[in-house]
C-alpha positions as a Markdown table, in Angstrom:
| # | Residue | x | y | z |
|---|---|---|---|---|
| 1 | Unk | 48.6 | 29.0 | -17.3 |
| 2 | Unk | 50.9 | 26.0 | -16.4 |
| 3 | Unk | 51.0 | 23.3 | -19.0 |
| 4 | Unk | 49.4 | 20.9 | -16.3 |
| 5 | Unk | 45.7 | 23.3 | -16.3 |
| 6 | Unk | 46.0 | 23.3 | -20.0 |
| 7 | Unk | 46.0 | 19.7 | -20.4 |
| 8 | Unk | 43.5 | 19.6 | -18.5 |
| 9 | Unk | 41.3 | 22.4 | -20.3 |
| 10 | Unk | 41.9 | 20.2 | -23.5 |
| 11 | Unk | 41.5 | 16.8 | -22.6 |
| 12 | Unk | 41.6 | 16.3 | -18.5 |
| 13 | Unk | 39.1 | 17.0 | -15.8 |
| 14 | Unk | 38.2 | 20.7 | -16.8 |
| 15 | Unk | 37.5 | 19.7 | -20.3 |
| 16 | Unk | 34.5 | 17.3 | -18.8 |
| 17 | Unk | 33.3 | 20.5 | -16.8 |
| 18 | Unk | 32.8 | 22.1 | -19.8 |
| 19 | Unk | 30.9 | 20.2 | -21.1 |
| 20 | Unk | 28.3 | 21.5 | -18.5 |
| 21 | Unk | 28.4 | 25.1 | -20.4 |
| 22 | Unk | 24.9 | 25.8 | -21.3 |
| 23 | Unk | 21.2 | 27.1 | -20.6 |
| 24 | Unk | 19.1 | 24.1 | -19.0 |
| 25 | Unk | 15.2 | 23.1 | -18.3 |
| 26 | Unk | 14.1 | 20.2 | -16.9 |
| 27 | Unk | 12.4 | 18.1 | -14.1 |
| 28 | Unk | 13.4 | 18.2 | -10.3 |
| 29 | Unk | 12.2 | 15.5 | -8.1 |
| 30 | Unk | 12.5 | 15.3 | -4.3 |
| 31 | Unk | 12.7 | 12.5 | -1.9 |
| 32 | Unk | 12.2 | 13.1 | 2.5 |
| 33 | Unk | 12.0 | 9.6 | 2.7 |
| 34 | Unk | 13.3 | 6.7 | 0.4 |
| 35 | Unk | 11.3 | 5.8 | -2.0 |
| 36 | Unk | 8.5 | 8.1 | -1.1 |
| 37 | Unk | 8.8 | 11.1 | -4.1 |
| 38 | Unk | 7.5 | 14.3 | -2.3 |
| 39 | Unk | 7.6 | 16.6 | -4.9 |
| 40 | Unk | 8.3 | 16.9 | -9.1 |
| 41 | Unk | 8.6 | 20.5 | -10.5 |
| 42 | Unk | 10.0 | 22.5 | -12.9 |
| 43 | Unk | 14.0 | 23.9 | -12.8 |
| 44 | Unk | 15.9 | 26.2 | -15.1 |
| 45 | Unk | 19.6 | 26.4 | -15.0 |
| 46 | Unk | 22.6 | 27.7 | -16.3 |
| 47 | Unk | 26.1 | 26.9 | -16.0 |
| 48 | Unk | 29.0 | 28.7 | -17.2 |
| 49 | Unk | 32.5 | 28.5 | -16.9 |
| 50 | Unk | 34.6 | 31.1 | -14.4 |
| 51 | Unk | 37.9 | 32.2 | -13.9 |
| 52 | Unk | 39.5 | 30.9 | -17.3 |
| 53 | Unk | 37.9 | 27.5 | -17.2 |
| 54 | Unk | 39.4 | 26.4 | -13.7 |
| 55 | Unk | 35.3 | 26.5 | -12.3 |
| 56 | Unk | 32.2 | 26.1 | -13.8 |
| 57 | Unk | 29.1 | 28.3 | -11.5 |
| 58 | Unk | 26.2 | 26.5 | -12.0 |
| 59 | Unk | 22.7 | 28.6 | -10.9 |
| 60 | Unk | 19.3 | 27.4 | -10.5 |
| 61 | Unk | 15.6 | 28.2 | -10.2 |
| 62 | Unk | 12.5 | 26.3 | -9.4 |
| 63 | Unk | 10.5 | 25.6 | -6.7 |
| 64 | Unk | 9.6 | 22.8 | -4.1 |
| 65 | Unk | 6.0 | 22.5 | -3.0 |
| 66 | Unk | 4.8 | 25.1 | -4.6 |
| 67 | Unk | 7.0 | 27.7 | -3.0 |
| 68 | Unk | 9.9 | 29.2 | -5.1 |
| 69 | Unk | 13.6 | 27.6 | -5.0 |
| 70 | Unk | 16.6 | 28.8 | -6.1 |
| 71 | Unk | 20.3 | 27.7 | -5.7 |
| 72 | Unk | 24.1 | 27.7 | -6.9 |
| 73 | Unk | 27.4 | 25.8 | -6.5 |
| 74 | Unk | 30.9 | 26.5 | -7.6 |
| 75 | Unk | 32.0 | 22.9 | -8.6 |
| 76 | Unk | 35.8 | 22.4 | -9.6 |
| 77 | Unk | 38.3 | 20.2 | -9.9 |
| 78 | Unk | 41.7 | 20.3 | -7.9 |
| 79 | Unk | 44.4 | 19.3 | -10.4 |
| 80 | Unk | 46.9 | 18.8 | -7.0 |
| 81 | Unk | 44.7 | 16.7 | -4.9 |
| 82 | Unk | 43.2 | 14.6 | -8.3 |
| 83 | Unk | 39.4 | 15.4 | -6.7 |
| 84 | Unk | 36.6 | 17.1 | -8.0 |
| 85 | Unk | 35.2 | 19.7 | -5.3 |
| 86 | Unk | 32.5 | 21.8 | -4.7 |
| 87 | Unk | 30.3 | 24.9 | -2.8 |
| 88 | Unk | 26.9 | 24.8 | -2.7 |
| 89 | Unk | 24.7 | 26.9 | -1.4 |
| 90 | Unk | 20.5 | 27.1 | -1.2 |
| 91 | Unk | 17.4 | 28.5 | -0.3 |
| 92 | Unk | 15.7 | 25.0 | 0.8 |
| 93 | Unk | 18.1 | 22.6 | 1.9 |
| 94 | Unk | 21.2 | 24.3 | 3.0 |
| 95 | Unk | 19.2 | 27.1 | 5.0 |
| 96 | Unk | 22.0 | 29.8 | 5.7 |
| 97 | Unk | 24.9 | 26.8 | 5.0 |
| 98 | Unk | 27.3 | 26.4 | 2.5 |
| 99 | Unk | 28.1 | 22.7 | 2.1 |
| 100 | Unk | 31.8 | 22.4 | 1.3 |
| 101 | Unk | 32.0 | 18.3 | -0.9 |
| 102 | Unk | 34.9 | 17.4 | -2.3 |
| 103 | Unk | 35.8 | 13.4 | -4.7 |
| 104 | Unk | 37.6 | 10.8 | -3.8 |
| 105 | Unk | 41.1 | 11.2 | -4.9 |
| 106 | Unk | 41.8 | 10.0 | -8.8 |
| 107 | Unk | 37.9 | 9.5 | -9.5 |
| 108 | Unk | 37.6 | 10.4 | -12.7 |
| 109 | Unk | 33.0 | 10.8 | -12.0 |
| 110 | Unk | 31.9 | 14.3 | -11.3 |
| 111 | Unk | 30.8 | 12.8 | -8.0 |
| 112 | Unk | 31.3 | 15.0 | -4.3 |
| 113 | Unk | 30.2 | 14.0 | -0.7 |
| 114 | Unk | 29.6 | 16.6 | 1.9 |
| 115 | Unk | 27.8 | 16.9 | 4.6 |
| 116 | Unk | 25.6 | 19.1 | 6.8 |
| 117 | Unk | 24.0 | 19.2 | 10.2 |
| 118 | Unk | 20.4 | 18.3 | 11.4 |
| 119 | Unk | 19.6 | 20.3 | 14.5 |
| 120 | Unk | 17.2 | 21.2 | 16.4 |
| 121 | Unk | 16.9 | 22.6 | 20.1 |
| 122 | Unk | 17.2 | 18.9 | 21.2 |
| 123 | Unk | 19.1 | 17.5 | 18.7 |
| 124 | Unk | 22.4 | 17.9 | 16.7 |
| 125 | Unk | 22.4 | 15.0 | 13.9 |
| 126 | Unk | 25.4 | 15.1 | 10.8 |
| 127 | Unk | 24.3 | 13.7 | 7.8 |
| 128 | Unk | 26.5 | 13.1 | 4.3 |
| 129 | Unk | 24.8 | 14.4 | 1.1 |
| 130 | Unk | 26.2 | 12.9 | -2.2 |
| 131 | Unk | 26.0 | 14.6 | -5.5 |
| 132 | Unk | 26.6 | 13.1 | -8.9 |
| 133 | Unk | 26.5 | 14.7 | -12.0 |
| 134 | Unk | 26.0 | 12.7 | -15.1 |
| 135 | Unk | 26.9 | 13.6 | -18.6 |
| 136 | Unk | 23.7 | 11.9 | -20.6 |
| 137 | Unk | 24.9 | 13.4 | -23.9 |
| 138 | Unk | 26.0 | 17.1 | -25.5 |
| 139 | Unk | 22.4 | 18.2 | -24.6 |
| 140 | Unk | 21.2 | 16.0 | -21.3 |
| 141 | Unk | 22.7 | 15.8 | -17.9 |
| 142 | Unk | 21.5 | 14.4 | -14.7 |
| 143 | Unk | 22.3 | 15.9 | -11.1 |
| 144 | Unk | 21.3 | 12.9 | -8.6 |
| 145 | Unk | 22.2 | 13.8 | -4.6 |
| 146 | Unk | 21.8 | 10.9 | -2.1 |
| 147 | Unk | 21.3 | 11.8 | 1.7 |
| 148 | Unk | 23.4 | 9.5 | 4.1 |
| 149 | Unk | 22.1 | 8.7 | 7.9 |
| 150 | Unk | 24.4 | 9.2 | 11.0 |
| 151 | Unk | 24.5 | 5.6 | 10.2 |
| 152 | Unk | 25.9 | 5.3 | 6.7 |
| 153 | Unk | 22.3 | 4.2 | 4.6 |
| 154 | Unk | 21.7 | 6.3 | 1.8 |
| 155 | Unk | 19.3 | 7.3 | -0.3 |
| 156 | Unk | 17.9 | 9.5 | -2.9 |
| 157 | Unk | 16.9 | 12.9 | -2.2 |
| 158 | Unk | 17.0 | 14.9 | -5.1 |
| 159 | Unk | 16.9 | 14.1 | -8.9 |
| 160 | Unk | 17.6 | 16.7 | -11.7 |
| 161 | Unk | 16.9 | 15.5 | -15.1 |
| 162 | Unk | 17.6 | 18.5 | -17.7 |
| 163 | Unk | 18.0 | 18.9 | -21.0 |
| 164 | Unk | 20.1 | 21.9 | -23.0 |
| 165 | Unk | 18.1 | 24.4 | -23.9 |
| 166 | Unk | 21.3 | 26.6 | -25.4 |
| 167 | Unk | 25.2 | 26.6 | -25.3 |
């Protein structure tokens, strides 16, 4: 381990990441259109940290609609590049994608935008999607994503409100 990854296991970037460590339940709220919610239901999750503490794998069940959901995202942070970064991948919104987000550059929020493509046989659209994960406390975190129009208006899609259930 270089001595730059260990200070940030002890007091940097990857030390906020595992913070994340732990069983989760809570509340998942989703948004089609602003301000309209379309759907509030139970999630489960659990986060743990992988390969020595450089990524924390973050897995997730619920369900949207009545209709089972489940989901996961390798979320890390790139000591070189000073970003936070992240794969996610889903069995609602992504389809068969893997959205690839990454930080701006010396942010110091667990905050990624990526993006992913709208089409249809008539129509190819490319959309941003924002995530950003906020530390509440030791046992409550929020996970808020933002979809972003062709045209640069965003707003809330998704809204995860959990609480620890075990570290």
């Amino acid at each position: 381990m270089n001595d730059t990854f260990a200070s940030s296991l002890s007091s940097g970037a990857h030390l906020q990441l595992s913070k994340l460590v732990g069983d989760w339940e809570g509340t998942a709220k989703t948004w089609f259109e602003p301000d309209k919610l379309a759907d509030e239901s139970p999630v489960r999750g659990s986060m743990r940290l992988i390969l020595g503490g450089r990524f924390i794998l973050h897995e997730y069940k619920g369900s949207l609609s009545g209709k089972p959901l489940e989901g996961m995202a390798i979320i890390g942070y790139h000591i070189g590049l000073k970003k936070y970064q992240c794969a996610w991948i889903d069995s609602f919104h992504n389809g068969t994608a893997i959205m690839f987000s990454e930080g701006e550059k010396g942010d110091p929020r667990l905050s990624v935008l990526g993006s992913y493509a709208y089409v249809t046989p008539e129509i190819e659209q490319h959309w941003g999607w924002r995530t950003e994960i906020e530390i509440i406390s030791d046992n409550a975190i929020n996970i808020t994503a933002y979809n972003i129009t062709p045209e640069g208006e965003a707003s809330k899609a998704t809204e995860t409100i959990y609480k620890k259930t075990q570290s």
